[in-house]
PAVO-665972 format. One line per field, with one value per atom (N, C-alpha, C): residue in one letter; x negated, y, z negated. Coordinates in pm, 1 decimal, padded with zeros to 6 digits. Layout:
<nodes>
type	A; ...
c1	X; ...
c2	Y; ...
c3	Z; ...
</nodes>
This chain:
<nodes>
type	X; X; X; X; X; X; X; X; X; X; X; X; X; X; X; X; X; X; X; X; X; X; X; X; X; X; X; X; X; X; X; X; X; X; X; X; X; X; X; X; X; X; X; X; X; X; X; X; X; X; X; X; X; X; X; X; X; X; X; X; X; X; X; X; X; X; X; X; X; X; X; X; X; X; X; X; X; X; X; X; X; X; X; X; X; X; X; X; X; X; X; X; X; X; X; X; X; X; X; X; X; X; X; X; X; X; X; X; X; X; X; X; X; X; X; X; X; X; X; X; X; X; X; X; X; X; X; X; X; X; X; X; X; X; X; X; X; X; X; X; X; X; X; X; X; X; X; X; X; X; X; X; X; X; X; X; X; X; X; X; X; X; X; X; X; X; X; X; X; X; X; X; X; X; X; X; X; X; X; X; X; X; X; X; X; X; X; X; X; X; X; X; X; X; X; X; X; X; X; X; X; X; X; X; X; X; X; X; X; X; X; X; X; X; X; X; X; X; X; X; X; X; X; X; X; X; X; X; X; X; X; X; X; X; X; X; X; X; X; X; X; X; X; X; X; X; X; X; X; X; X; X; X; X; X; X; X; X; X; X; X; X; X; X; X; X; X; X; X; X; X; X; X; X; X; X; X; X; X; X; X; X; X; X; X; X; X; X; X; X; X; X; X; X; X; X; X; X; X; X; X; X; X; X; X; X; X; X; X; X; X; X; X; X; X; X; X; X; X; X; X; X; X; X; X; X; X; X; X; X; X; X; X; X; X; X; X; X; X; X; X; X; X; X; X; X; X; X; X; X; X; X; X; X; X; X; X; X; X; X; X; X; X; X; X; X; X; X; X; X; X; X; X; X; X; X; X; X; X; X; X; X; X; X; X; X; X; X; X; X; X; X; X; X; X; X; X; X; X; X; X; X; X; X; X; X; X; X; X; X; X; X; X; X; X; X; X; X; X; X; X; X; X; X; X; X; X; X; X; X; X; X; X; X; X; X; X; X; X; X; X; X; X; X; X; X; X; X; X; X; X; X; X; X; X; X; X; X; X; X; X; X; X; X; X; X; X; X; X; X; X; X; X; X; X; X; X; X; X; X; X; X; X; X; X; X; X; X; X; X; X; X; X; X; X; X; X; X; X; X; X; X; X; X; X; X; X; X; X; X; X; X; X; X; X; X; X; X; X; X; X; X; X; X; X; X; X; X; X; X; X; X; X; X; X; X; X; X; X; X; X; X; X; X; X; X
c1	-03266.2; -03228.9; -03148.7; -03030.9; -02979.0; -02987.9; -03040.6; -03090.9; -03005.3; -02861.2; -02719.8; -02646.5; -02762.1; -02681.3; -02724.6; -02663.0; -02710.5; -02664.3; -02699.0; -02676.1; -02674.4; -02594.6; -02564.4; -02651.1; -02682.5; -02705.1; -02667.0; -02656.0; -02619.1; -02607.0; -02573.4; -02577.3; -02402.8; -02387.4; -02258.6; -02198.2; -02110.4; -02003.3; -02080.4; -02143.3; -02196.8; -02306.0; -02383.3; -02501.3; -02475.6; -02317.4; -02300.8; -02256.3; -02280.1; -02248.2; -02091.1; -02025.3; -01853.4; -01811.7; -01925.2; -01900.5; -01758.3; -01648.5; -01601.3; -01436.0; -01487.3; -01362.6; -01376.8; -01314.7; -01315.0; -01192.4; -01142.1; -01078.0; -01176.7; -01295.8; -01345.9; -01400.2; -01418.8; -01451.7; -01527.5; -01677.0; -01827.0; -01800.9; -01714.6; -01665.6; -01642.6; -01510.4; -01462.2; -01506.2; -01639.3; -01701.1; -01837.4; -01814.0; -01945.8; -01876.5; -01744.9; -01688.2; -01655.1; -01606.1; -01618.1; -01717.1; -01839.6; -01949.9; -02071.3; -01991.2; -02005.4; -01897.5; -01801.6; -01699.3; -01750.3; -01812.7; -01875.6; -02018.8; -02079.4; -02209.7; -02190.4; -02080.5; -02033.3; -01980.7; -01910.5; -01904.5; -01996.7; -02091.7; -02234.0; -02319.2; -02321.3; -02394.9; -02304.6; -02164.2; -02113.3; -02139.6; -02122.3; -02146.8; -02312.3; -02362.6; -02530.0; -02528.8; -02398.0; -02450.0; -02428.9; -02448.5; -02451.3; -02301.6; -02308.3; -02172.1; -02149.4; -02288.4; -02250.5; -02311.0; -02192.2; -02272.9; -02248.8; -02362.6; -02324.9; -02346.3; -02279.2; -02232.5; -02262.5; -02320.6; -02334.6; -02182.7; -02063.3; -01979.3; -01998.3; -02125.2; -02087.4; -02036.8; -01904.3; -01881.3; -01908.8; -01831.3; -01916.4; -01932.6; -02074.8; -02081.4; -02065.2; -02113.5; -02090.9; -01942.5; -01859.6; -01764.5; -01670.9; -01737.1; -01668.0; -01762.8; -01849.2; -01912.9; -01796.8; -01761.4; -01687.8; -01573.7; -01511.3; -01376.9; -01368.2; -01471.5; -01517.0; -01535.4; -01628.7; -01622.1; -01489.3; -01446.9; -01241.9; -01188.8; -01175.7; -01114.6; -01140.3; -01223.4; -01322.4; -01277.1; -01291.7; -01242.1; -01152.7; -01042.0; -00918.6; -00938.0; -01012.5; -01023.4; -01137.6; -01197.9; -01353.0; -01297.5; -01283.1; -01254.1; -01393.5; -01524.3; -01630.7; -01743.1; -01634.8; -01708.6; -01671.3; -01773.7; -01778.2; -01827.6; -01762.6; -01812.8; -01825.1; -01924.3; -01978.9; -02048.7; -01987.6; -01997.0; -02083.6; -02233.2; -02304.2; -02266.4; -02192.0; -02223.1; -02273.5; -02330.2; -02476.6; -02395.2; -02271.7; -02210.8; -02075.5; -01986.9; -01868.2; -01826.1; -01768.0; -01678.2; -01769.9; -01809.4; -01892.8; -01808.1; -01694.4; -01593.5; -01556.4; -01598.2; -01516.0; -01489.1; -01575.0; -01552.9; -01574.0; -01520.3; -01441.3; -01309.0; -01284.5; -01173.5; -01029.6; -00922.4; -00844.2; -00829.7; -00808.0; -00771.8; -00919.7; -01071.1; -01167.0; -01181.0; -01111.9; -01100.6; -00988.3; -00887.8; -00777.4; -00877.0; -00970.1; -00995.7; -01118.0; -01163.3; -01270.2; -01208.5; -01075.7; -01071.1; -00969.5; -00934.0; -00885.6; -00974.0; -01084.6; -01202.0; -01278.1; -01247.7; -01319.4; -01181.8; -01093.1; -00955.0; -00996.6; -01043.9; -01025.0; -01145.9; -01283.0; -01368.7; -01430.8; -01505.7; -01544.2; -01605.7; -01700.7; -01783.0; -01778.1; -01767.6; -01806.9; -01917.7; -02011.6; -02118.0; -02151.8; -02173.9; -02228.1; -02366.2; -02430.2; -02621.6; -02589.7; -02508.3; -02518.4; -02289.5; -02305.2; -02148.6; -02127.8; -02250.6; -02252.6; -02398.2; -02355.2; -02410.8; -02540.9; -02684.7; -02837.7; -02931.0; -02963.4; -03106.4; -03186.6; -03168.7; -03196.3; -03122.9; -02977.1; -02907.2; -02869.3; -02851.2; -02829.5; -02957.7; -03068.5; -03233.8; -03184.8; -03195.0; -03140.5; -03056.1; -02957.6; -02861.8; -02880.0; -02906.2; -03010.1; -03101.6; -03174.6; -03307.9; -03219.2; -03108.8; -03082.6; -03000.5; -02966.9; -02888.6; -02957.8; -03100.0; -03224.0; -03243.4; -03276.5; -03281.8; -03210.0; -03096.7; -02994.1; -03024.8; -03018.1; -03033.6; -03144.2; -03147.3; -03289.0; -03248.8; -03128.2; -03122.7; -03069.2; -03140.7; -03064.5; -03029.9; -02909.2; -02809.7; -02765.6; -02903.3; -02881.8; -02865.5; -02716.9; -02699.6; -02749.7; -02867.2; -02988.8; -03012.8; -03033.8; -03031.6; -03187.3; -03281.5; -03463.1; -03480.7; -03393.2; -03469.1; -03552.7; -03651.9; -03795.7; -03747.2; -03673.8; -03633.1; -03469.1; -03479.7; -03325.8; -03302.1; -03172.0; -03139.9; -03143.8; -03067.3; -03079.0; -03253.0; -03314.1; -03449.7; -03538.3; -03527.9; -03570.9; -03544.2; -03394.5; -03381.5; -03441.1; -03432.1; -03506.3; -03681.5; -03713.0; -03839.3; -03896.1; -03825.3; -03814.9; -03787.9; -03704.1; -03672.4; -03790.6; -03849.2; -03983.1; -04116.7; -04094.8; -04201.3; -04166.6; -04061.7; -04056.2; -04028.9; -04047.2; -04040.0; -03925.8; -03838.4; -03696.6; -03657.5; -03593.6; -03533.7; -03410.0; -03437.5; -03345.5; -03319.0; -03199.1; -03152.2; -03122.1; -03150.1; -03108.2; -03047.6; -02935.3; -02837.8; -02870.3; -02888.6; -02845.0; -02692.1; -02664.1; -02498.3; -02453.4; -02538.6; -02498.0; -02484.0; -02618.3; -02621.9; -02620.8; -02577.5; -02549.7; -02662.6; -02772.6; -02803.1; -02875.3; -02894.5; -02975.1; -03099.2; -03169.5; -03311.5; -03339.9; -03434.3; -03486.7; -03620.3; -03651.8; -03742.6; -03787.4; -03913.4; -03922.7; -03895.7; -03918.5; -03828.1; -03825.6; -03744.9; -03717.4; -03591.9; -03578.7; -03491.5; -03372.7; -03273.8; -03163.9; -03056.4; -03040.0; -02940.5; -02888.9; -02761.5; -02698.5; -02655.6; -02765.7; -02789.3; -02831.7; -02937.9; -03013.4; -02941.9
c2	11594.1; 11612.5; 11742.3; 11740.9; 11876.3; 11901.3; 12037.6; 12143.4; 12120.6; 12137.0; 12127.2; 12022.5; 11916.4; 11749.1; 11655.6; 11637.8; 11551.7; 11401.1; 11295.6; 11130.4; 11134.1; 10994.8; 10912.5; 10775.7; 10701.7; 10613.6; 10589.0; 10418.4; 10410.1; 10275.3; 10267.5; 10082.9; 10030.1; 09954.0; 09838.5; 09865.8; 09804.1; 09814.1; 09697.2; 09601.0; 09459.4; 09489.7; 09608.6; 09671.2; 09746.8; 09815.1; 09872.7; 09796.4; 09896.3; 09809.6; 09751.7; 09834.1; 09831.4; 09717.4; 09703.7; 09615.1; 09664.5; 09577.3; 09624.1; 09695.5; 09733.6; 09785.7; 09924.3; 09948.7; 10163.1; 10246.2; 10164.0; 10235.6; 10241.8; 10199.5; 10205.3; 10364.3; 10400.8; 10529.2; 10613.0; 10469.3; 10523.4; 10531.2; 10449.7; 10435.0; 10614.2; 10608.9; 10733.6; 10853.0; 10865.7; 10978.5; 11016.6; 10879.9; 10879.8; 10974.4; 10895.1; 10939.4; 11087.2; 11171.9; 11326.2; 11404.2; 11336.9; 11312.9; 11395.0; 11279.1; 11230.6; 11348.6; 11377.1; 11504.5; 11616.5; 11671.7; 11818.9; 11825.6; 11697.1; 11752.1; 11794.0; 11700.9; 11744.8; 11897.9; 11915.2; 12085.7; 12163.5; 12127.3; 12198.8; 12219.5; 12081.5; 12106.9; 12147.7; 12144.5; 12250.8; 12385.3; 12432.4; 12554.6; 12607.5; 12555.1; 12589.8; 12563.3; 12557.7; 12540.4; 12387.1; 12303.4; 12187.7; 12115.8; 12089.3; 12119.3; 11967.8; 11913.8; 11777.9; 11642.6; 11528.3; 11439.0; 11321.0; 11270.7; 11100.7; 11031.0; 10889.4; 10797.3; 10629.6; 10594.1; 10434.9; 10296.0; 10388.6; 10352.4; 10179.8; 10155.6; 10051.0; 10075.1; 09941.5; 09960.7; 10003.5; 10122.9; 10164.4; 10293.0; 10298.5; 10452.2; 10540.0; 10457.1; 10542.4; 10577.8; 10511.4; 10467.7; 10631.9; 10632.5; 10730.3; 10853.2; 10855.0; 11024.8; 11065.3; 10940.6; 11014.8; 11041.9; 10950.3; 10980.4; 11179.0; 11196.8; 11312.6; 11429.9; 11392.4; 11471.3; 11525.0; 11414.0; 11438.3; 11539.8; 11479.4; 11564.1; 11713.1; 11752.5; 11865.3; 11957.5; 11885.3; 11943.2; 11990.2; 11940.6; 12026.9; 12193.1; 12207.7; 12334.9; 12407.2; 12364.1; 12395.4; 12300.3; 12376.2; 12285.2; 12296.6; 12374.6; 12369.1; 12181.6; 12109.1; 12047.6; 11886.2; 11821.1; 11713.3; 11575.1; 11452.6; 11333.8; 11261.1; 11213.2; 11115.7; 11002.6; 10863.6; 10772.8; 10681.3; 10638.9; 10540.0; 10413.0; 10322.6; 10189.3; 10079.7; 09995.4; 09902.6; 09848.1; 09759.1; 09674.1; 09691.5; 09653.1; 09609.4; 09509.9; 09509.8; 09373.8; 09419.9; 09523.8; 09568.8; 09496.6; 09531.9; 09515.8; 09383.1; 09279.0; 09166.2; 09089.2; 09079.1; 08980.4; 09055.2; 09197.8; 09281.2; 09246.4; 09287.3; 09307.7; 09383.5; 09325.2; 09386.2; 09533.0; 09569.2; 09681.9; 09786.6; 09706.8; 09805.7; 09796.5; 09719.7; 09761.8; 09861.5; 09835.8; 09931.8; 10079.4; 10106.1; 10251.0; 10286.1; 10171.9; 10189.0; 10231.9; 10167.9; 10182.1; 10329.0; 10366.2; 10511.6; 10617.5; 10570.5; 10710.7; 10714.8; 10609.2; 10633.8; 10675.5; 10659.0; 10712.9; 10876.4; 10923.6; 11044.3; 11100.5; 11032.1; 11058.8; 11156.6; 11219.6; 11321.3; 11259.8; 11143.0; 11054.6; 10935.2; 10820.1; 10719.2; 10653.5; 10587.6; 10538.4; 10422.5; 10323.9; 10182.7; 10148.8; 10149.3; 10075.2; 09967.9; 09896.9; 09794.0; 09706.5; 09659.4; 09589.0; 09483.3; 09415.1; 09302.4; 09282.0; 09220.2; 09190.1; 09163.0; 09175.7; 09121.3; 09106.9; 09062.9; 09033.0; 09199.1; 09273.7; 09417.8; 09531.1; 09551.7; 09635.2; 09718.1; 09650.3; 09791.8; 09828.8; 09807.4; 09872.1; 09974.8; 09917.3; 10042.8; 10141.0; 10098.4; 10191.4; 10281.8; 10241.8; 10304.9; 10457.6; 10368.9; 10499.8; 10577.8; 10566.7; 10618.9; 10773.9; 10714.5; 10794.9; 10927.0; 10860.2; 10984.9; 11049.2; 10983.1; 11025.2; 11169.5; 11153.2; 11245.9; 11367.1; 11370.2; 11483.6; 11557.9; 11682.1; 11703.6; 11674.9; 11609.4; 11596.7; 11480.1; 11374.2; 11246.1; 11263.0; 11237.4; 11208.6; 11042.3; 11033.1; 10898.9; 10865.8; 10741.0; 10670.4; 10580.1; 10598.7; 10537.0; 10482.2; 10388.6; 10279.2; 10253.6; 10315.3; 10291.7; 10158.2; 10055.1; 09964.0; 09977.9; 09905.5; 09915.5; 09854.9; 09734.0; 09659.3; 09668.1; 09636.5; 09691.7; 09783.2; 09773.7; 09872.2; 10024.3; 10098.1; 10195.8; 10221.1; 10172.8; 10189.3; 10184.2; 10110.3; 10129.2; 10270.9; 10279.5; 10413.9; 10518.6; 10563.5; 10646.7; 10675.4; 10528.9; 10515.1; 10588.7; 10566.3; 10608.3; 10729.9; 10844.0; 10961.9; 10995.9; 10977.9; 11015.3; 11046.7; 10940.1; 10939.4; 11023.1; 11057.6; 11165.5; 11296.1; 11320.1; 11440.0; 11476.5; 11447.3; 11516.3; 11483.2; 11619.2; 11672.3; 11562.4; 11481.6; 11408.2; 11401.8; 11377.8; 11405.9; 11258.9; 11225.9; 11112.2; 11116.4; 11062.0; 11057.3; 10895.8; 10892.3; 10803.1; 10796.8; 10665.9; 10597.9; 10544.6; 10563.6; 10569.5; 10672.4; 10766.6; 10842.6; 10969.1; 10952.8; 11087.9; 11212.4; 11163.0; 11259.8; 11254.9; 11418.5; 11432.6; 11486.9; 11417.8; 11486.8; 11530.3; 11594.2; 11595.2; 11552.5; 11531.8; 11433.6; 11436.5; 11601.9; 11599.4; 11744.4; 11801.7; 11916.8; 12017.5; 12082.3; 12273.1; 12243.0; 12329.0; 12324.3; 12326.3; 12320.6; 12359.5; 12391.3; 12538.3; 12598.6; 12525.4; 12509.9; 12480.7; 12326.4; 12246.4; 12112.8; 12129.4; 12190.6; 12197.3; 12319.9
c3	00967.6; 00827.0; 00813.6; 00749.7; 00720.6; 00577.2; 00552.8; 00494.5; 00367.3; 00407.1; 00310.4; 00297.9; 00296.1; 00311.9; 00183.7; 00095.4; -00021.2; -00011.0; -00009.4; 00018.2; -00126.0; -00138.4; -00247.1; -00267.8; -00344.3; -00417.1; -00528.6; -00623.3; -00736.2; -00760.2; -00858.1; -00864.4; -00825.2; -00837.7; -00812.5; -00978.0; -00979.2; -01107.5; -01164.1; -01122.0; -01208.4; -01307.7; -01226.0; -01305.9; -01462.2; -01487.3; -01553.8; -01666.9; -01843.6; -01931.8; -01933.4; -01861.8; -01898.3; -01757.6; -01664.5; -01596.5; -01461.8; -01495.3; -01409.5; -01416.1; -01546.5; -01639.3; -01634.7; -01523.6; -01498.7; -01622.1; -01695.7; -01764.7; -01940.0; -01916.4; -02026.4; -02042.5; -02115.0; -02179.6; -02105.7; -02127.5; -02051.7; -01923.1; -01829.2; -01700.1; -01692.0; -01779.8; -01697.1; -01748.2; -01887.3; -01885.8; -01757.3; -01693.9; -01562.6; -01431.0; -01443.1; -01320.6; -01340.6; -01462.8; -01476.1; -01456.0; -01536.1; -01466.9; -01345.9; -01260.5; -01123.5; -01052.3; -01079.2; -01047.8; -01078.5; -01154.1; -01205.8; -01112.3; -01121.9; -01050.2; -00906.8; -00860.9; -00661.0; -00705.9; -00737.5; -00785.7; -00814.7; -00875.7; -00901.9; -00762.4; -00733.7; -00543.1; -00486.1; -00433.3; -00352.1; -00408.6; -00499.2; -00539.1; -00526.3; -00505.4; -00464.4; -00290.3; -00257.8; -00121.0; -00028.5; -00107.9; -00058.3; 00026.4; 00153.6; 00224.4; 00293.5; 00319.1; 00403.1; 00298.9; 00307.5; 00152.9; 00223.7; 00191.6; 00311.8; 00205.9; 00224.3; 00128.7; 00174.1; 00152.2; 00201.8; 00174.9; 00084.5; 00060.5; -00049.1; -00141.0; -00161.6; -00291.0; -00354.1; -00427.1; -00569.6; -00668.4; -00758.9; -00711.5; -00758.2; -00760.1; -00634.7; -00513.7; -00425.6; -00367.2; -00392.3; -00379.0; -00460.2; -00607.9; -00678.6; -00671.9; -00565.5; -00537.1; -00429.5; -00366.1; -00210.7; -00270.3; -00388.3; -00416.0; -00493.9; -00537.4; -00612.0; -00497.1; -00412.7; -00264.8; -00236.7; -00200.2; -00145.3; -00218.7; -00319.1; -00424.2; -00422.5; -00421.6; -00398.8; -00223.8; -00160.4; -00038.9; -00051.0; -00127.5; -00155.4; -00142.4; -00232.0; -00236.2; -00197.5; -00084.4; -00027.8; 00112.5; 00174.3; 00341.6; 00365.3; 00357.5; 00420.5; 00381.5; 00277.0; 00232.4; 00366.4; 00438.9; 00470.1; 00414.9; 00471.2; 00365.8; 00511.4; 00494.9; 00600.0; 00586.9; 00606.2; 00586.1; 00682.4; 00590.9; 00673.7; 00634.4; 00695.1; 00678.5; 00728.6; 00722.5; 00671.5; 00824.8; 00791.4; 00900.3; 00871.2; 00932.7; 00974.5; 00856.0; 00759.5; 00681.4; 00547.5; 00519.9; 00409.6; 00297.8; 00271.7; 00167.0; 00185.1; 00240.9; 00247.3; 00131.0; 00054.0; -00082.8; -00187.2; -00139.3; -00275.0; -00308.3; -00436.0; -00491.0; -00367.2; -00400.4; -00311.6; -00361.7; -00494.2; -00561.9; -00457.7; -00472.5; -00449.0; -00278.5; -00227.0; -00072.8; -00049.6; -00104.6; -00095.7; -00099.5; -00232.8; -00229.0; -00127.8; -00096.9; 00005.8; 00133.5; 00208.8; 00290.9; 00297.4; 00200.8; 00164.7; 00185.6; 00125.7; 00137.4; 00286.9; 00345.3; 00499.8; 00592.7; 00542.0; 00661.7; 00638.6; 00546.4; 00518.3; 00553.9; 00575.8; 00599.2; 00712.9; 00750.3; 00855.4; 00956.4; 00891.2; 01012.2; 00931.3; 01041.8; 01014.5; 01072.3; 01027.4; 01149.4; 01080.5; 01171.5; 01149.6; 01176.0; 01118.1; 01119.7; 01253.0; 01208.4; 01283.1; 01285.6; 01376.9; 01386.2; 01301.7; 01324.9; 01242.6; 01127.8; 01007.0; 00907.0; 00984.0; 00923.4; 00945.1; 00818.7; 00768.9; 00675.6; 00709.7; 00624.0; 00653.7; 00665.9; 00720.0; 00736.6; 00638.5; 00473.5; 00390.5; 00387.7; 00381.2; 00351.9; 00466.4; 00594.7; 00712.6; 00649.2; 00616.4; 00591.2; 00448.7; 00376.4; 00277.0; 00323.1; 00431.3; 00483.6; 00582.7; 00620.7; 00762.9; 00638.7; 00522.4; 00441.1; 00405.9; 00363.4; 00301.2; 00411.5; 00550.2; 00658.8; 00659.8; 00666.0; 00655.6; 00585.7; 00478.7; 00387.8; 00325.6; 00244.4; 00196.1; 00048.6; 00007.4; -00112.8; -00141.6; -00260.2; -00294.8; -00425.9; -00435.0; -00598.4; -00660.9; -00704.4; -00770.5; -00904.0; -00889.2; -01036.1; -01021.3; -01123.9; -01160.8; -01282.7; -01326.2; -01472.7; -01499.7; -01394.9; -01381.1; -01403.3; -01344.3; -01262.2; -01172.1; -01149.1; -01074.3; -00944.7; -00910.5; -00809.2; -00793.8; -00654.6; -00608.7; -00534.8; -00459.3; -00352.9; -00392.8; -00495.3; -00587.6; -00593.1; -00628.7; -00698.0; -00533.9; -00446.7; -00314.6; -00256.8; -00226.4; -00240.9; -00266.3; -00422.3; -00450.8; -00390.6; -00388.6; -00387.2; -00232.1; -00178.2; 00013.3; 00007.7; -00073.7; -00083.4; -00142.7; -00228.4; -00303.0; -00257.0; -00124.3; -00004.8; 00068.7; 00117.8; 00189.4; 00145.3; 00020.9; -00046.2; -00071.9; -00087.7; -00104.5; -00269.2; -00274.3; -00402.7; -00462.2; -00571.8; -00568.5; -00749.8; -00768.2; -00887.8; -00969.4; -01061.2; -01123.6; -01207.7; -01254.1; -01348.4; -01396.2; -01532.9; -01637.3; -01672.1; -01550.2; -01579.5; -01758.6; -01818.3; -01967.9; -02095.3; -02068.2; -02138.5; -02060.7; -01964.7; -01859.7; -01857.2; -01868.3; -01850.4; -01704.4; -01635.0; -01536.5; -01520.5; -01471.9; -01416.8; -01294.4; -01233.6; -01143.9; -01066.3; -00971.1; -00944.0; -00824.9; -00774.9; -00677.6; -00598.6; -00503.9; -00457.2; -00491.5; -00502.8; -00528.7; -00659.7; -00759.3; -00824.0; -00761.3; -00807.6; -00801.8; -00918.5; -00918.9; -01019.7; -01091.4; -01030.2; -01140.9; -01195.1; -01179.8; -01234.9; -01367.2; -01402.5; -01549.7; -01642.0
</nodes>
């Protein structure tokens, strides 16, 4: 686990009210969002952010990451994915940005080559694995990959932050504070 490593979670674009319309309001007051808080954890320190890359939110932490490196070279984005063809029966527009944010990426690593009955749950835990901190967009569904997630970070004690993808707000849940979130 590294010390200065925060993982991502979040739901899919299907989960959200605006669905799959990123030019809606709530869309893009999430994604500013979602941009200020990666600024808030780099600025406390936080330097390595792994991403499960699925479409949606995780998708727009890494794009937020990037962005960010610009002006912080110390910052890395490292990409776990589940299998090989993750993006296949996405949108062309959302493979295009998927496969943008892993060209640029620091690491890439695969759970597995090929698809299995299990591999995002793997890839999920291999993420918490990773870090002492999880940043989840969270809607508090009880069931689901998102809500598994969390649930596995919780067990292992780690400091993990939840954001309400509607009414934006964040909590904490777990862990040691951290500055400049609250």
């Amino acid at each position: 686990m590294i010390e200065t490593g925060c993982a991502f979670t979040g739901h899919r674009p299907h989960k959200f009210p605006w669905k799959y319309d990123e030019s809606d309001g709530r869309c893009l007051a999430l994604k500013a969002e979602l941009a200020g808080q990666i600024a808030v954890l780099a600025g406390d320190g936080i330097t390595d952010f792994y991403s499960g890359m699925a479409d949606g939110s995780d998708i727009w932490l890494s794009q937020a990451v990037l962005a960010l490196r610009g002006a912080n070279s110390a910052l890395r984005l490292h990409c776990v994915l589940p299998c090989e063809g993750q993006d296949a029966h996405w949108s062309a527009a959302a493979r295009r940005r998927y496969q943008a944010v892993l060209e640029q990426a620091d690491s890439v690593d695969y759970v597995s080559r090929r698809y299995y009955n299990g591999c995002m749950l793997a890839r999920n835990r291999r993420l918490v694995d990773s870090a002492a901190f999880l940043f989840a967009v969270y809607n508090g569904e009880r069931r689901g990959g998102t809500a598994s997630t969390v649930n596995y970070a919780r067990k292992l004690g780690r400091t993990i932050f939840l954001l309400d993808p509607v009414t934006l707000r964040i909590e904490q849940a777990g862990g040691n504070p951290v500055r400049g979130l609250w």
